[in-house]
Backbone bond lengths (Angstrom), bond angles and torsions (degrees), N, CA, C in turn:
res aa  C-N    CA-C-N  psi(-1)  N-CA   C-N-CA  omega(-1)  CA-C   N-CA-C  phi
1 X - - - 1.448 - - 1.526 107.92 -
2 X 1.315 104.26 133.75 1.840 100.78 -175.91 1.909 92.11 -103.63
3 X 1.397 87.94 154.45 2.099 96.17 174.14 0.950 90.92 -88.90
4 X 1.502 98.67 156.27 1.765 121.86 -177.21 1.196 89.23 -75.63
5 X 1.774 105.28 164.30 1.852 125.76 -173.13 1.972 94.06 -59.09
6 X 1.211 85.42 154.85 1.749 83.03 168.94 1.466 128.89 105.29
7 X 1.842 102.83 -33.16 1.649 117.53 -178.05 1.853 84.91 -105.70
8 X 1.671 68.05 140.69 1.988 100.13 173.65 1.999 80.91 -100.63
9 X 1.406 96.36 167.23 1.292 114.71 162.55 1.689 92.14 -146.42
10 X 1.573 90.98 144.29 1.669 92.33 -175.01 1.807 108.00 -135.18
11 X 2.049 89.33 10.65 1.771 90.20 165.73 1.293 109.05 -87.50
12 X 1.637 107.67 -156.58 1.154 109.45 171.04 1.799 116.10 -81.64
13 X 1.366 99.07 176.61 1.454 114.66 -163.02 2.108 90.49 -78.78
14 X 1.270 92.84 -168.24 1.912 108.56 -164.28 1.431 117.59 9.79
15 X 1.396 112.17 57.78 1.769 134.41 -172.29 1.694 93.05 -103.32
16 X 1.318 125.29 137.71 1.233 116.39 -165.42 1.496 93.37 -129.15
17 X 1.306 122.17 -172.59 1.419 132.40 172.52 1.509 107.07 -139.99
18 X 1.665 95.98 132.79 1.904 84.15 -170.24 1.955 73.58 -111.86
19 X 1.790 83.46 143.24 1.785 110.53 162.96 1.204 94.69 -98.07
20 X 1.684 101.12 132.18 1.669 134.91 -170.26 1.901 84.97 -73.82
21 X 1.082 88.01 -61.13 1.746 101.99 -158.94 1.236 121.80 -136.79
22 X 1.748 130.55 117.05 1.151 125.00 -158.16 1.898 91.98 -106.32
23 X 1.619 98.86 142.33 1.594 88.20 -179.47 1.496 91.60 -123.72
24 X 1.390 132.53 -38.30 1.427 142.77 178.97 1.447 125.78 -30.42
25 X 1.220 146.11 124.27 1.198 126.21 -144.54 1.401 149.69 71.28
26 X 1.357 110.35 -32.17 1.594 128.73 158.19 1.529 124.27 -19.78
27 X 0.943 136.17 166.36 1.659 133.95 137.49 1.493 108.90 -93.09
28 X 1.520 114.91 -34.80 1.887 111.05 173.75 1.246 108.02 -70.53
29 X 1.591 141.70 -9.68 1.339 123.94 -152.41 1.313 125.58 -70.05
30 X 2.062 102.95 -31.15 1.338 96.70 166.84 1.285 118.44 -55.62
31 X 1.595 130.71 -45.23 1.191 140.37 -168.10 1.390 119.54 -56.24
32 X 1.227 110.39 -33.83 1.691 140.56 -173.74 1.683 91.85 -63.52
33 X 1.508 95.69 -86.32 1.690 116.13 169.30 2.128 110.32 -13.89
34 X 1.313 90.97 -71.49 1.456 92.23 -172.80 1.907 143.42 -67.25
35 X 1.659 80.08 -19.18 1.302 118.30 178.50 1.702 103.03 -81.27
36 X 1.052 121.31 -14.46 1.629 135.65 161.65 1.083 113.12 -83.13
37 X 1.464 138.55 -50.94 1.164 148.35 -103.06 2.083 78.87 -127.71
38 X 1.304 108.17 -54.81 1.366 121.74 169.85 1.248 118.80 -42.41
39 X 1.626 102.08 -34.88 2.063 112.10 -152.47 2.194 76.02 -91.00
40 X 1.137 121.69 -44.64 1.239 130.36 -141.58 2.292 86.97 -73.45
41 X 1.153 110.54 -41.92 1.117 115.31 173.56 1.130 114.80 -106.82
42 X 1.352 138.20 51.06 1.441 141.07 149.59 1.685 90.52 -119.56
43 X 1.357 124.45 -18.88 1.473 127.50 -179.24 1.638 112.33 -72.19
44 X 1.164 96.32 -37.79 1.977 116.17 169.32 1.035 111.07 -66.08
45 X 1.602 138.71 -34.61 1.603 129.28 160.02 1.361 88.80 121.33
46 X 1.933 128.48 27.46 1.294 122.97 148.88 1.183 133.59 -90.72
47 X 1.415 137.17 138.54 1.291 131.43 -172.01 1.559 113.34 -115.73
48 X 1.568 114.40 113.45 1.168 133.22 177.78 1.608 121.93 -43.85
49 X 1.651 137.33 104.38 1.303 123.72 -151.99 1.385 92.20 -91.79
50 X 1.401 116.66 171.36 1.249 138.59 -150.93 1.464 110.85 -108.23
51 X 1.471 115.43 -32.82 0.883 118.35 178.54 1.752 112.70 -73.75
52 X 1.185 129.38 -32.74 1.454 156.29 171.61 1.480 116.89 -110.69
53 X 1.377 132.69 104.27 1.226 107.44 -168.63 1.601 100.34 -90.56
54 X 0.946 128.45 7.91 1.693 136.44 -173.09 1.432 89.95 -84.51
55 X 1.074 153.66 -49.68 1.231 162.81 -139.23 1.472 117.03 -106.39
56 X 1.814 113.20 114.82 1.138 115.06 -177.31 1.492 122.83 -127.98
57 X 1.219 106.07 140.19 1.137 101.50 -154.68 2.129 109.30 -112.80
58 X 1.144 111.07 159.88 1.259 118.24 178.04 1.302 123.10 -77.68
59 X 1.050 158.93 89.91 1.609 125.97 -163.69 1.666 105.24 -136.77
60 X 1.692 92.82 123.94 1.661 115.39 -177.33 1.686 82.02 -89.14
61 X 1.583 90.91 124.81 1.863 103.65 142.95 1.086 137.49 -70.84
62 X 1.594 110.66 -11.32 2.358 111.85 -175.05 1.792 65.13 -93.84
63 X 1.097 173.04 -48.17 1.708 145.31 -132.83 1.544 106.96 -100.74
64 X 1.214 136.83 105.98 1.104 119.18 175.21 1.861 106.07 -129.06
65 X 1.631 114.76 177.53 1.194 98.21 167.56 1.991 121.30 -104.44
66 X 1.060 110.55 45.94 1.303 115.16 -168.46 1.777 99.78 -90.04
67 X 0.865 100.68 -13.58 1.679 83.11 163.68 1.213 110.42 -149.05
68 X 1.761 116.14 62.45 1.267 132.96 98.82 1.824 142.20 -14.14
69 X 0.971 87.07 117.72 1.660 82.78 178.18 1.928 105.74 -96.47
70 X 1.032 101.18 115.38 1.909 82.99 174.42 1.720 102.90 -77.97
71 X 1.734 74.04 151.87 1.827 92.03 168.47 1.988 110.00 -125.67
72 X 1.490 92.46 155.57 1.403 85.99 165.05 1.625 125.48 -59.36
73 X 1.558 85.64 164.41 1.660 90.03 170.22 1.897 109.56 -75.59
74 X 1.670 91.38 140.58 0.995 104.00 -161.10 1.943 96.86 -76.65
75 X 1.496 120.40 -5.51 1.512 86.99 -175.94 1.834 98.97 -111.38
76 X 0.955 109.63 -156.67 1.600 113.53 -166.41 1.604 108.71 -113.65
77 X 1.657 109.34 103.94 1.428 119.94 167.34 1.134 109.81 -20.16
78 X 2.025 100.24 154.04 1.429 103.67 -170.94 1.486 132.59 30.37
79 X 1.188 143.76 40.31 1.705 163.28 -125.11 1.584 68.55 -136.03
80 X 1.504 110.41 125.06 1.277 115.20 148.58 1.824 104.81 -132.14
81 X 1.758 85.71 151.64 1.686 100.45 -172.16 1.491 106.02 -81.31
82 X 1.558 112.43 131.00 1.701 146.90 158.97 1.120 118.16 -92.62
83 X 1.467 102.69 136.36 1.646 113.21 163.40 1.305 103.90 -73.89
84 X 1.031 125.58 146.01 1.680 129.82 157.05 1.462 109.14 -108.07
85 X 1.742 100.70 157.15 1.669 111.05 -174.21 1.729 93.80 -71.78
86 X 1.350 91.00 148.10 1.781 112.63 174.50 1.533 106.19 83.88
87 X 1.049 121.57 -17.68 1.683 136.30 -167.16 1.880 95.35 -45.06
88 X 1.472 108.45 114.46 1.680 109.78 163.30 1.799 102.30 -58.21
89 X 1.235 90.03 140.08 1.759 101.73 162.19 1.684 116.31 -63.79
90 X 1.193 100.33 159.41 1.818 90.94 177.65 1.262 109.28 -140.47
91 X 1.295 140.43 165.86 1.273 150.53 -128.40 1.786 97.53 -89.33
92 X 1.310 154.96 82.46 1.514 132.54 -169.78 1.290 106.45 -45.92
93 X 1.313 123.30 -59.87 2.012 123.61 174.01 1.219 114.03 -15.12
94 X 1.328 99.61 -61.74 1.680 118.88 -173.00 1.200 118.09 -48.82
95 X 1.527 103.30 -70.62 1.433 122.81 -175.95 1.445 109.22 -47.53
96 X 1.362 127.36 -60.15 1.587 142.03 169.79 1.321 102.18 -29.28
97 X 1.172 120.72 -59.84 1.550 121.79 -179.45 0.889 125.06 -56.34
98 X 1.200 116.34 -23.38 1.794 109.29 -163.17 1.468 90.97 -116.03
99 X 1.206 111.80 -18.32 1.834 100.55 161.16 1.712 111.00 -61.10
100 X 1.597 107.37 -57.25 1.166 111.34 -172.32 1.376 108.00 -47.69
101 X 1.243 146.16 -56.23 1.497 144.57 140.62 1.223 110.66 16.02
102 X 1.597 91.89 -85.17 1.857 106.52 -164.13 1.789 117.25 -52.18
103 X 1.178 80.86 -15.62 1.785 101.34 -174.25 1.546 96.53 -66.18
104 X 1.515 97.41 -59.63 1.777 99.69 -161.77 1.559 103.87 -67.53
105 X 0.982 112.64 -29.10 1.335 128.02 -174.51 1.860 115.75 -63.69
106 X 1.460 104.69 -40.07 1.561 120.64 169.75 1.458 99.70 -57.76
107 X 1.412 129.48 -15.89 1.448 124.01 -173.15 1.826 121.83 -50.03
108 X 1.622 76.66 -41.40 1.603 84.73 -178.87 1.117 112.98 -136.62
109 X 1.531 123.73 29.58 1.504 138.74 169.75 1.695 97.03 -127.74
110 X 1.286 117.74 76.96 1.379 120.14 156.52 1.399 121.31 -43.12
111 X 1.551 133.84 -6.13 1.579 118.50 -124.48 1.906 61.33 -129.73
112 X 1.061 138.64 -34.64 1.734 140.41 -137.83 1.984 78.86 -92.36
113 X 1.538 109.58 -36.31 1.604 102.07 -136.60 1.552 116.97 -39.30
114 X 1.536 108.14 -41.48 1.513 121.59 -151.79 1.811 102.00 -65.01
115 X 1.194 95.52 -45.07 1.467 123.58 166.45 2.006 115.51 -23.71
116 X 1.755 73.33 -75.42 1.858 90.23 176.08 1.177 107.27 -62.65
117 X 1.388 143.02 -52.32 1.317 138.05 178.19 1.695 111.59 -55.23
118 X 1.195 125.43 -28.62 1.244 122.86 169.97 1.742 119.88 -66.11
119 X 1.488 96.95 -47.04 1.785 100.56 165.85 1.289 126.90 -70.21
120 X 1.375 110.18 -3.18 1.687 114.96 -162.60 1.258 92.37 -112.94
């Protein structure tokens, strides 16, 4: 193995380096990678949600929502969407997307859902 331009070596000559563990190249490596990466932040006091496993979350035990007050939904049952006269057109790409969003987003905002299903 030659060192990249730039490193002096100032031991002796035929000094080798042993790799503990090769992950590069793999088909598991992402898996390897994340399965660390998970252990390394469940060690920090985050807890991985279930619904998303990419997604980690913080969670204080004195904060809870038990004394919550619920409120209604803020938009109006059965509400179905109209074009109106003069109405600019809007992008479909766009729009799709940012539904698809709101979707993933309803994952862990129960309170949005009825909402998103109305725009979607």
């Amino acid at each position: 193995m030659d060192l990249p331009p730039g490193i002096h070596v100032t031991s002796k000559e035929g000094v080798v380096c042993k790799l503990r563990k090769s992950l590069y190249g793999l088909k598991q490596s992402p898996r390897a990678w994340f399965g660390r990466f998970a252990a390394s932040m469940n060690k920090f006091g985050y807890v991985q949600s279930n619904s998303d496993h990419t997604l980690f979350l913080k969670c204080h035990k004195e904060i809870g929502m038990l004394d919550c007050k619920p409120i209604d939904t803020l938009s109006e049952q059965n509400h179905k969407l109209e074009l109106y006269p003069n109405q600019v057109p809007t992008d479909k790409e766009r729009y799709q997307r940012l539904v698809g969003k709101l979707i993933y987003l309803s994952h862990t905002r129960p309170d949005i859902a009825y909402s998103v299903s109305v725009v979607s």
